[in-house]
Backbone as a chain_set.jsonl record, in Angstrom:
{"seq": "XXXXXXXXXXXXXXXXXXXXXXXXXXXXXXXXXXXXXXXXXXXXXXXXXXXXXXXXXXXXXXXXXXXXXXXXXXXXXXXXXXXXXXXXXXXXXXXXXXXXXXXXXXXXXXXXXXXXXXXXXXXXXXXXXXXXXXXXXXXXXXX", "coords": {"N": [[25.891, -5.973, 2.878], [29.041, -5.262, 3.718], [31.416, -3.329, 4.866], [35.331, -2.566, 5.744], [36.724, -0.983, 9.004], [39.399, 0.169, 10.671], [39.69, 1.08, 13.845], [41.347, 3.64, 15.641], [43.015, 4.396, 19.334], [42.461, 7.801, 19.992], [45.25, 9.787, 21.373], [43.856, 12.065, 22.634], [41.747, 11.126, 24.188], [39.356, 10.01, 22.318], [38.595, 8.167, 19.863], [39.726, 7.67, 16.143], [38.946, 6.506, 12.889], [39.228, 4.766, 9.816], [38.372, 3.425, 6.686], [38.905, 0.49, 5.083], [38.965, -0.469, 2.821], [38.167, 1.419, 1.333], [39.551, 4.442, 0.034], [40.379, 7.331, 2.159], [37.944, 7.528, 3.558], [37.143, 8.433, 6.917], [36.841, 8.706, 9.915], [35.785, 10.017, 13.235], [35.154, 10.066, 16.625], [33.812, 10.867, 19.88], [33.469, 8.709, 21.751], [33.541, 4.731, 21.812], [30.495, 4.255, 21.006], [29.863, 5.991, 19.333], [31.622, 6.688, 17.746], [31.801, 4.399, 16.231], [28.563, 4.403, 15.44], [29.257, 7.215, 13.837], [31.272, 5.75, 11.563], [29.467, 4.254, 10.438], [28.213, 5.942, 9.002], [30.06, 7.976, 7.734], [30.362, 6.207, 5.997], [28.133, 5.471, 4.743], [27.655, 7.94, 3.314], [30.101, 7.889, 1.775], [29.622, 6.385, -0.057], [27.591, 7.106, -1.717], [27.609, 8.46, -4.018], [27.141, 10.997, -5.998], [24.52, 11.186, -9.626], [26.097, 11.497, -11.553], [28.566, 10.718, -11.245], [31.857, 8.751, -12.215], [33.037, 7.453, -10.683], [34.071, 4.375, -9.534], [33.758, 1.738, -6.938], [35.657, -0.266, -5.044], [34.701, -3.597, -4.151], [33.819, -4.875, -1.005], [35.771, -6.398, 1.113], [35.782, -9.727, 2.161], [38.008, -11.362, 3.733], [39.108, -9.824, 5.548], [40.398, -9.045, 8.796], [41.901, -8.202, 12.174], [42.91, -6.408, 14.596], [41.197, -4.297, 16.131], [39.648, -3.926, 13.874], [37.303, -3.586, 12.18], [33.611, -4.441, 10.959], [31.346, -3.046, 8.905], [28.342, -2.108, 8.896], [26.603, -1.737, 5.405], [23.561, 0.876, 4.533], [21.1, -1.111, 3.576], [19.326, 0.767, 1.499], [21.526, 2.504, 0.321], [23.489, 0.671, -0.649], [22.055, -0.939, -2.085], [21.375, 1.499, -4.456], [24.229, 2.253, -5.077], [25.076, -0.631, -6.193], [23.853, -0.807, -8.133], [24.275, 1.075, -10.142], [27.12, 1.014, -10.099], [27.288, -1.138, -11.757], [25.942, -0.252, -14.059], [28.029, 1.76, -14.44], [29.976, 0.033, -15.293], [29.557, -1.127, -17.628], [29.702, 1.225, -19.134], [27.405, 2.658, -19.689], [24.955, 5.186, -20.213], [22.375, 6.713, -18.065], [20.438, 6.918, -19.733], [20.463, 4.717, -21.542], [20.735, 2.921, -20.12], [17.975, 2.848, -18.711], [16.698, 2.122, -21.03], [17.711, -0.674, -21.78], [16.296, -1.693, -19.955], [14.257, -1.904, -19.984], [12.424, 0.239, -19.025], [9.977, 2.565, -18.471], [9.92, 5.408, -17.876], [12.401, 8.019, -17.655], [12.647, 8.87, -14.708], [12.153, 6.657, -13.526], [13.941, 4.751, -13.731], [16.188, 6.318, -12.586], [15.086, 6.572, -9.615], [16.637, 3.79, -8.519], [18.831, 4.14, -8.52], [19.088, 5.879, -6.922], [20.015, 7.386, -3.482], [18.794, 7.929, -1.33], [15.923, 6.223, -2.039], [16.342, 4.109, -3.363], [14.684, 1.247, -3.383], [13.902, -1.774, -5.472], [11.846, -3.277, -6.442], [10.519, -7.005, -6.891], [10.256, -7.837, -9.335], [11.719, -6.051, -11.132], [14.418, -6.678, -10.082], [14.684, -8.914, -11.43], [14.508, -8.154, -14.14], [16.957, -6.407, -14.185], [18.488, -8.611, -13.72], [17.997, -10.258, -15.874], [18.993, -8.644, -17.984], [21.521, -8.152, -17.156], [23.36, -10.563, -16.805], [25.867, -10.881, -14.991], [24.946, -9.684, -13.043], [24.734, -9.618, -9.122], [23.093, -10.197, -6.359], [24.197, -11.509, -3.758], [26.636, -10.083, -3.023], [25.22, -7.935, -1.417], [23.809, -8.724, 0.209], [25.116, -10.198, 2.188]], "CA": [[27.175, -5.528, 2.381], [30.099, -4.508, 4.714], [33.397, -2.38, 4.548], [35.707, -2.64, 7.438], [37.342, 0.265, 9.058], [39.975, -0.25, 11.464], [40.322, 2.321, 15.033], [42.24, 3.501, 16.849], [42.37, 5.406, 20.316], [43.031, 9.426, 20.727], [46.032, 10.47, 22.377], [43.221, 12.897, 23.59], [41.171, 10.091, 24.396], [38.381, 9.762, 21.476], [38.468, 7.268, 18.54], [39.254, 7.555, 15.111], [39.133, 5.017, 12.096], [39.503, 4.489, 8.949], [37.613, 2.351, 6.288], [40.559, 0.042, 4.968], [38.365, -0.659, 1.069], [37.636, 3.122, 0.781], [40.269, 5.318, 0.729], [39.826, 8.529, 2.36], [37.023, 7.318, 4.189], [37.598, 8.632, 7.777], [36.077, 9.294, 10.76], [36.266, 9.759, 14.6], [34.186, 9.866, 18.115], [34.584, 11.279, 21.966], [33.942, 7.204, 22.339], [33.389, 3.997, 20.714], [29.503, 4.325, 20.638], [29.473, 7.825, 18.596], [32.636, 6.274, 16.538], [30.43, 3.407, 15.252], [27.446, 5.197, 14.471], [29.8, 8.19, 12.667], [31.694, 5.32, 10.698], [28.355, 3.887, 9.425], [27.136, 7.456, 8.157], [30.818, 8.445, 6.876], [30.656, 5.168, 5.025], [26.912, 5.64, 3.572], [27.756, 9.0, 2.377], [30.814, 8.174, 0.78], [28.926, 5.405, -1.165], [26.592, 7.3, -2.204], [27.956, 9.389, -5.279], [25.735, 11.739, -7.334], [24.389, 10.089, -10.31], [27.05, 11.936, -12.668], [29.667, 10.217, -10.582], [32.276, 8.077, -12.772], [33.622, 6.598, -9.748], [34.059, 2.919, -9.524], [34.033, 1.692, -5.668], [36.005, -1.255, -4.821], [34.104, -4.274, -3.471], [34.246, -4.945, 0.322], [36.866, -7.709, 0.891], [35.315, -10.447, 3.338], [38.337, -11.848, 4.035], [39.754, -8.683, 6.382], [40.206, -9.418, 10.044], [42.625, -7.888, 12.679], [43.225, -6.272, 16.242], [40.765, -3.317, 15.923], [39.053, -3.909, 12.659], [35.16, -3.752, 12.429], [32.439, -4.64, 9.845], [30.243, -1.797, 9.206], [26.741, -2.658, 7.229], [25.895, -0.411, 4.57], [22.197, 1.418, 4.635], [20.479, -1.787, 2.274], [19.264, 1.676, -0.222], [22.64, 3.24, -0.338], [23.862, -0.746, -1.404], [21.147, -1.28, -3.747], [21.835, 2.344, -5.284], [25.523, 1.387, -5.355], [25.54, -1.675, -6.575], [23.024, -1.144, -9.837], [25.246, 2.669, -10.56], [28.264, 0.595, -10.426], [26.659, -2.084, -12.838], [25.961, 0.886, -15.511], [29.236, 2.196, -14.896], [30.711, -1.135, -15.717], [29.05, -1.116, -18.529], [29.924, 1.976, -19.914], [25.803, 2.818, -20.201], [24.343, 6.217, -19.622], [21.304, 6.5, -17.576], [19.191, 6.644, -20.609], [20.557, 3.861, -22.359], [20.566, 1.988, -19.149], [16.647, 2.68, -18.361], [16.282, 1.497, -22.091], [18.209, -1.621, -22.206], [16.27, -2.809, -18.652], [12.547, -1.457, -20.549], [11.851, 1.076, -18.224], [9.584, 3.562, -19.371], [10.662, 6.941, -17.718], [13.941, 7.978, -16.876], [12.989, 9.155, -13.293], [11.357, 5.712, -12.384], [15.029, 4.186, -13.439], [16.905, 7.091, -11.447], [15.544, 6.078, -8.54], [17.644, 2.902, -8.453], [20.348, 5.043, -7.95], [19.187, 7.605, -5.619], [20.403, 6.344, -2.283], [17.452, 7.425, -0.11], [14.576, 5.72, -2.369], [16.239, 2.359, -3.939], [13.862, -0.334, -3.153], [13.452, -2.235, -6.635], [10.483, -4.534, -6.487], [11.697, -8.154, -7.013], [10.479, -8.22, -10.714], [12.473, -4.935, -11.412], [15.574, -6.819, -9.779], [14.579, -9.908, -12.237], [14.628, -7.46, -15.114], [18.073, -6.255, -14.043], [19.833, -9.857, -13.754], [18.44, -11.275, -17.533], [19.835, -7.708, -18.689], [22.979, -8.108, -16.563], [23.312, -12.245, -15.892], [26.24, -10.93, -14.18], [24.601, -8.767, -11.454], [24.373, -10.644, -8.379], [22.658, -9.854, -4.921], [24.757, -11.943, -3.154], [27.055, -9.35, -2.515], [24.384, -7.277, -0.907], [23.528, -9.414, 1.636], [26.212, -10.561, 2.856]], "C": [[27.885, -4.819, 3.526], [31.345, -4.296, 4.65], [33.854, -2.786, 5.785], [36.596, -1.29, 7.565], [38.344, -0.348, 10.605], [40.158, 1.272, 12.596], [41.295, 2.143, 15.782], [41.996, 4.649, 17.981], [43.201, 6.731, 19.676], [43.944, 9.138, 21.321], [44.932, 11.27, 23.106], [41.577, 12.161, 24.163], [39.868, 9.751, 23.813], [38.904, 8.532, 20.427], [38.683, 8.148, 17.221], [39.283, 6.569, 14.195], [39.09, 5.545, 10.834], [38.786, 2.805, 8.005], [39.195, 1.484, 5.249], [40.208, -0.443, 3.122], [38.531, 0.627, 0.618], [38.49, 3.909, 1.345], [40.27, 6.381, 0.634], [38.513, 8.73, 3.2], [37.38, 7.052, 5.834], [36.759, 9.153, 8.597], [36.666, 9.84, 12.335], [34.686, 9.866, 15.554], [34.394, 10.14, 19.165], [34.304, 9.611, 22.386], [33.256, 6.37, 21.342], [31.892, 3.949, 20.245], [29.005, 4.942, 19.26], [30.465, 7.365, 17.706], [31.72, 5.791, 15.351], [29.425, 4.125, 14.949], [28.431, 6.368, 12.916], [30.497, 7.195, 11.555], [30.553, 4.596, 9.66], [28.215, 4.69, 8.543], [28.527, 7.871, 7.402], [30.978, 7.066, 5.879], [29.627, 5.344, 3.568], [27.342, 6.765, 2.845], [29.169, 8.753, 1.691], [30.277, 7.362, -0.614], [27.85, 5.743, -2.173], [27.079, 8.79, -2.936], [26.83, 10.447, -5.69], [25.733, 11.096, -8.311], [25.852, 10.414, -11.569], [28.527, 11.862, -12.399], [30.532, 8.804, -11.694], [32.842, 7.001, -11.627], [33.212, 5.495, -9.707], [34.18, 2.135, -7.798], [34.679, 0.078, -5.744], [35.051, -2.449, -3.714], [34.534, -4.777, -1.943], [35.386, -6.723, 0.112], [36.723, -8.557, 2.832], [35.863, -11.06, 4.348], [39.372, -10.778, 5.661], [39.736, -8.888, 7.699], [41.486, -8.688, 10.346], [42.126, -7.27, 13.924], [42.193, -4.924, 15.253], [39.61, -3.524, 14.788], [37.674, -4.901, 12.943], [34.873, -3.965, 10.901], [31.731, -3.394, 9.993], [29.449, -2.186, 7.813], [26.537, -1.38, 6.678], [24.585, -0.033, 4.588], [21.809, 0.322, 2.992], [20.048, -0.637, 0.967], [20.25, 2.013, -0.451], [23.187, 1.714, -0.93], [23.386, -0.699, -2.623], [21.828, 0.007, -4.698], [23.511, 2.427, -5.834], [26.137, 0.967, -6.442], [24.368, -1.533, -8.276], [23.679, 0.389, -10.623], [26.539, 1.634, -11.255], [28.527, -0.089, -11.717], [26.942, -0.887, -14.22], [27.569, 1.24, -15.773], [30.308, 1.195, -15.41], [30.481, -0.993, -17.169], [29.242, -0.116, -19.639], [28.287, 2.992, -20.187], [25.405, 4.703, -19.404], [22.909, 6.02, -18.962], [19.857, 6.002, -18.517], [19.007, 5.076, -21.251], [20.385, 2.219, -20.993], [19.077, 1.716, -18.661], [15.83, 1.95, -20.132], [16.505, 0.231, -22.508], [16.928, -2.776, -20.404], [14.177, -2.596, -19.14], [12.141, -0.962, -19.449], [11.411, 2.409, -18.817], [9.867, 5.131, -19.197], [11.763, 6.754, -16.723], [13.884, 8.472, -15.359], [12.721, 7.977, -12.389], [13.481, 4.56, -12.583], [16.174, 5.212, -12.344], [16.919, 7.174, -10.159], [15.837, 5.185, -7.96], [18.601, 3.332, -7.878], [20.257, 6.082, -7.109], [18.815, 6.413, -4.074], [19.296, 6.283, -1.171], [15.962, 7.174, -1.051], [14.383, 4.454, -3.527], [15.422, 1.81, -3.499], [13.346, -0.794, -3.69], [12.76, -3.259, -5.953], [11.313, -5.5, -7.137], [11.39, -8.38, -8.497], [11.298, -7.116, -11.016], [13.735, -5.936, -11.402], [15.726, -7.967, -10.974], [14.642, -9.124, -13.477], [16.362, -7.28, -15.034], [18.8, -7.462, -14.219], [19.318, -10.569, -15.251], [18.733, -10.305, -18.137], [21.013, -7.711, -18.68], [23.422, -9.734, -16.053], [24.602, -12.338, -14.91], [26.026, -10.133, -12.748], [23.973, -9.753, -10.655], [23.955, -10.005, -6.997], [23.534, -10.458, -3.639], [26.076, -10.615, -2.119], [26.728, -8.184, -1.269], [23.721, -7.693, 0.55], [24.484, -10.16, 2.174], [26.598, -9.911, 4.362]], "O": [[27.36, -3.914, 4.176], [32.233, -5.106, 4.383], [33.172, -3.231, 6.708], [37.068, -0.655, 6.621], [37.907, -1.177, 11.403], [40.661, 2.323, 12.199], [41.89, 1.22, 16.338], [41.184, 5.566, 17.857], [44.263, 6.695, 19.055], [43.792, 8.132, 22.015], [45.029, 11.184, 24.33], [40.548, 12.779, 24.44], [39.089, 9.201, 24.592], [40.057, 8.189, 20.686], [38.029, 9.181, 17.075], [39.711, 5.519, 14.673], [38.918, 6.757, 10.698], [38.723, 1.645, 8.412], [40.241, 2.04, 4.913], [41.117, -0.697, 2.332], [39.037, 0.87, -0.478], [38.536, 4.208, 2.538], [40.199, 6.908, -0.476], [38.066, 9.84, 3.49], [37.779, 5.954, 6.222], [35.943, 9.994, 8.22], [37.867, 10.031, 12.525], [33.52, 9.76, 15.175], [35.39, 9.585, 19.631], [34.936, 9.213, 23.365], [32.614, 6.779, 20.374], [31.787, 3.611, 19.066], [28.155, 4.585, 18.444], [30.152, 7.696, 16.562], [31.218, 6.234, 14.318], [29.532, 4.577, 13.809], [28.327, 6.329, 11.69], [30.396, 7.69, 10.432], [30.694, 4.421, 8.45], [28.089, 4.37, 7.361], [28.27, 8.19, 6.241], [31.841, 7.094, 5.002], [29.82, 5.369, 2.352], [27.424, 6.593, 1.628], [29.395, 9.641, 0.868], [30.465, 7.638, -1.799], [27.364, 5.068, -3.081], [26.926, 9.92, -2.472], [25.624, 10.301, -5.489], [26.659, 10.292, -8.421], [26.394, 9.546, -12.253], [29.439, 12.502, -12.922], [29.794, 7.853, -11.953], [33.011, 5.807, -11.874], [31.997, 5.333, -9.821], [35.402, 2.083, -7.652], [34.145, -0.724, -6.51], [34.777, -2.096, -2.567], [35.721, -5.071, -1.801], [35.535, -7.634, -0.703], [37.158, -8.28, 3.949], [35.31, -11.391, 5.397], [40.11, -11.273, 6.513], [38.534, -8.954, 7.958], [42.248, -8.413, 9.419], [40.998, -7.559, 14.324], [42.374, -4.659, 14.064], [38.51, -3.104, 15.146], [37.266, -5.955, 13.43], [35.607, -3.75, 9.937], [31.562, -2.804, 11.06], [29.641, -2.406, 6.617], [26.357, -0.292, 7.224], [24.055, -1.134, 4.739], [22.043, 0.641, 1.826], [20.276, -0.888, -0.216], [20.405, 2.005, -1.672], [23.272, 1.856, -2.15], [23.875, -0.524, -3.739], [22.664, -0.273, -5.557], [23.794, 2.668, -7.008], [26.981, 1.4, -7.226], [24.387, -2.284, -9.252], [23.369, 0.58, -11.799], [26.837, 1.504, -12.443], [29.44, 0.104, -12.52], [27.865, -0.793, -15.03], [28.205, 1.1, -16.817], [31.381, 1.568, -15.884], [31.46, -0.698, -17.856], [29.039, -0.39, -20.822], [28.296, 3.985, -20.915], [25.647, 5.116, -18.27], [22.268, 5.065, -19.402], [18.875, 5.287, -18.315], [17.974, 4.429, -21.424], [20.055, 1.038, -21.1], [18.803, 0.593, -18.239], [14.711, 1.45, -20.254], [15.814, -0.229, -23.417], [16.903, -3.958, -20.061], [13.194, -3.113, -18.608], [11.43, -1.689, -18.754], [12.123, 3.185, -19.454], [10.008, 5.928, -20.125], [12.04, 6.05, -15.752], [14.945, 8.508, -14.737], [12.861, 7.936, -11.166], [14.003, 3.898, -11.685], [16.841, 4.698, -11.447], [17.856, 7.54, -9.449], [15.537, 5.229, -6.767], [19.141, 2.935, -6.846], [21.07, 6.911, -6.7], [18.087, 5.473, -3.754], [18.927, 5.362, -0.443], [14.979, 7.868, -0.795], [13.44, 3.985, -4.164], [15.627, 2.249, -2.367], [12.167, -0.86, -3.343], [13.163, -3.947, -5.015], [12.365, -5.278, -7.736], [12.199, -9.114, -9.065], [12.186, -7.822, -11.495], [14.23, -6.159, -12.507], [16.829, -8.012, -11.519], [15.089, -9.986, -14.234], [17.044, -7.98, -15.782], [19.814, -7.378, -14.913], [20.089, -11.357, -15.799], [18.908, -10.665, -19.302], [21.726, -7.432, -19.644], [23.787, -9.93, -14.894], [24.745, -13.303, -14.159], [26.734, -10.044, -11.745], [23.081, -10.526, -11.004], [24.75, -9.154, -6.599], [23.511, -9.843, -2.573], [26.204, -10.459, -0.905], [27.528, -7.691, -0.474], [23.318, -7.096, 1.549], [23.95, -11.041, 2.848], [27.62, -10.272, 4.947]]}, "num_chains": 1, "name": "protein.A"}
């Protein structure tokens, strides 16, 4: 999964950018090395809500190109945690009702789905998730 953020130079000769999906999502750098790394990490942390977050994130848009404008990969757990939050919140589902509808037996083993540093659903978990959700798709995720 990747956002794009578009830079530009300093007048005082550093970088900053801007993610052009996520707005408010801003960074900078004394050069383009330290940019890129800081736009990765201001990207993961904006993606990565608390769980009592209503927020809805707009999906990256693949088709984005221009003078300046970068790809930046998301951290695969902050994705996964993401992209199965977002799902619930689509849904309308509270955590509980969401660890109940996917037959998960305690609510901390579904919470960490959503906690950004310790997603990594096992592939029957993820097979649980898509005949609960036949529209949740991975595709997005790897991309």
């Amino acid at each position: 999964m990747k956002y794009h953020f578009k830079y530009f130079k300093d007048i005082r000769g550093g970088y900053w950018a801007e993610c052009l999906e996520l707005e408010g999502t801003r960074t900078e750098g004394v050069n383009k090395k330290h940019l890129f790394k800081n736009m990765r990490e201001a990207l993961d942390l904006t993606l990565s809500e608390p769980p009592d977050s209503r927020l809805i994130f707009p999906p990256p848009n693949p088709r984005l190109k221009g003078r300046n404008v970068v790809a930046i990969e998301v951290d695969p757990s902050v994705a996964m945690a993401m992209t199965i939050r977002q799902l619930r919140l689509k849904n309308e589902l509270t955590q509980v009702a969401m660890k109940q509808r996917l037959g998960i037996k305690h609510l901390s083993n579904y919470q960490r789905l959503e906690d950004p540093n310790r997603a990594n659903p096992e592939w029957k978990t993820l097979l649980m998730i898509k005949k609960a959700f036949p529209e949740f798709r991975l595709d997005p995720l790897l991309a």
